[in-house]
N, C-alpha and C positions, 0 to 999 in steps of 0.2 A: 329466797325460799322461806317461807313461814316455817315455826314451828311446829305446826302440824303437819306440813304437809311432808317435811323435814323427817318426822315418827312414821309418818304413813309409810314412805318409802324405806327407812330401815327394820321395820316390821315386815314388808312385802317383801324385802331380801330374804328374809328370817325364814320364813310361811310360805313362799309361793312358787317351791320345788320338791321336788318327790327327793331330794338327796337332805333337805333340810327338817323337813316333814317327820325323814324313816330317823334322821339323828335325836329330832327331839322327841318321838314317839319314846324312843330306845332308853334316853336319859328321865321322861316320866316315870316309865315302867319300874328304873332299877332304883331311882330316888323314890318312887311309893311303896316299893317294896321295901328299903332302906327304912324309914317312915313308921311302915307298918313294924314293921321288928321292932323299933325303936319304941311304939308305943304300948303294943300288946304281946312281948315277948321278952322271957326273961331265960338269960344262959351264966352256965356255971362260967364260960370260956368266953373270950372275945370271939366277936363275931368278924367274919370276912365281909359283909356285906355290903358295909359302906367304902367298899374299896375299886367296885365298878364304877358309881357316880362319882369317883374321884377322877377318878381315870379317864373318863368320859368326856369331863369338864376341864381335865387340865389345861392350858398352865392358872387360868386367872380363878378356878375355886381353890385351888393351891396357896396363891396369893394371898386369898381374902380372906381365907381362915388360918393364916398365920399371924395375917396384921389384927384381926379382929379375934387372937386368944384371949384375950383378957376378959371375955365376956362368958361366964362360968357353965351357956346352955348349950344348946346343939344351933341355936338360929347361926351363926357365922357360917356353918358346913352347910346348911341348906341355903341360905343367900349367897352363897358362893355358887353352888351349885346353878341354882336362876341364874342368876347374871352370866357367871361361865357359858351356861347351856345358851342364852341369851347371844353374847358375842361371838361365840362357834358358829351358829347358825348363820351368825349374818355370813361371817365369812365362808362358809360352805355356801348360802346365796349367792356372794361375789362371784365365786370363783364357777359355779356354774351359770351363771350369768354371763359369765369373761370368754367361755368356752361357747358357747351357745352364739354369741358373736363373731368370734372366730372362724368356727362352721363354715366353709365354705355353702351356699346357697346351690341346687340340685336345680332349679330353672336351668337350661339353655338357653344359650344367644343364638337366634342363627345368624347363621354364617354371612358376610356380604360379598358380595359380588365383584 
């Protein structure tokens, strides 16, 4: 299996169910809103906000932006986030995929004689 074709089909796990689709709709939404605060808002208090896309993403945006502290900006919490949101998805693919095969088939046999 080529490398592309390799991307094709873990992208089509990612993309190509309404359960992977509604998860990474969900992790856009609260990482651009995350984003947005981040860029054009200013509070006396720490904000809650970046704690849905964490949650979201866990365990491997968790990961990423612990190994990648050392780096003084916000990129490690939002690369975490993609990749996270990234790997989640595939696996919500798998698993609806897994199911989906599973499924017993609603054709009938008929009967023999």
């Amino acid at each position: 299996m080529s490398s592309s074709r390799r991307s094709r089909a873990v992208l089509a796990l990612a993309a190509n169910n309404w359960l992977s689709r509604c998860y990474l709709a969900a992790v856009v939404l609260t990482a651009g809103f995350a984003l947005w605060e981040d860029l054009f808002m200013s509070h006396a208090d720490a904000s809650m906000v970046y704690v849905v896309p964490m949650v979201l993403t866990a365990p491997l945006n968790m990961l990423f932006t612990v190994a990648l502290s050392w780096i003084p900006t916000d990129v490690p919490f939002y690369l975490g986030i993609a990749l996270g949101a990234l790997v989640n998805s595939v696996i919500l693919g798998a698993v609806v995929r897994a199911v989906r095969r599973r499924r017993p088939s609603s054709v009938r046999h008929a009967p023999t004689p």
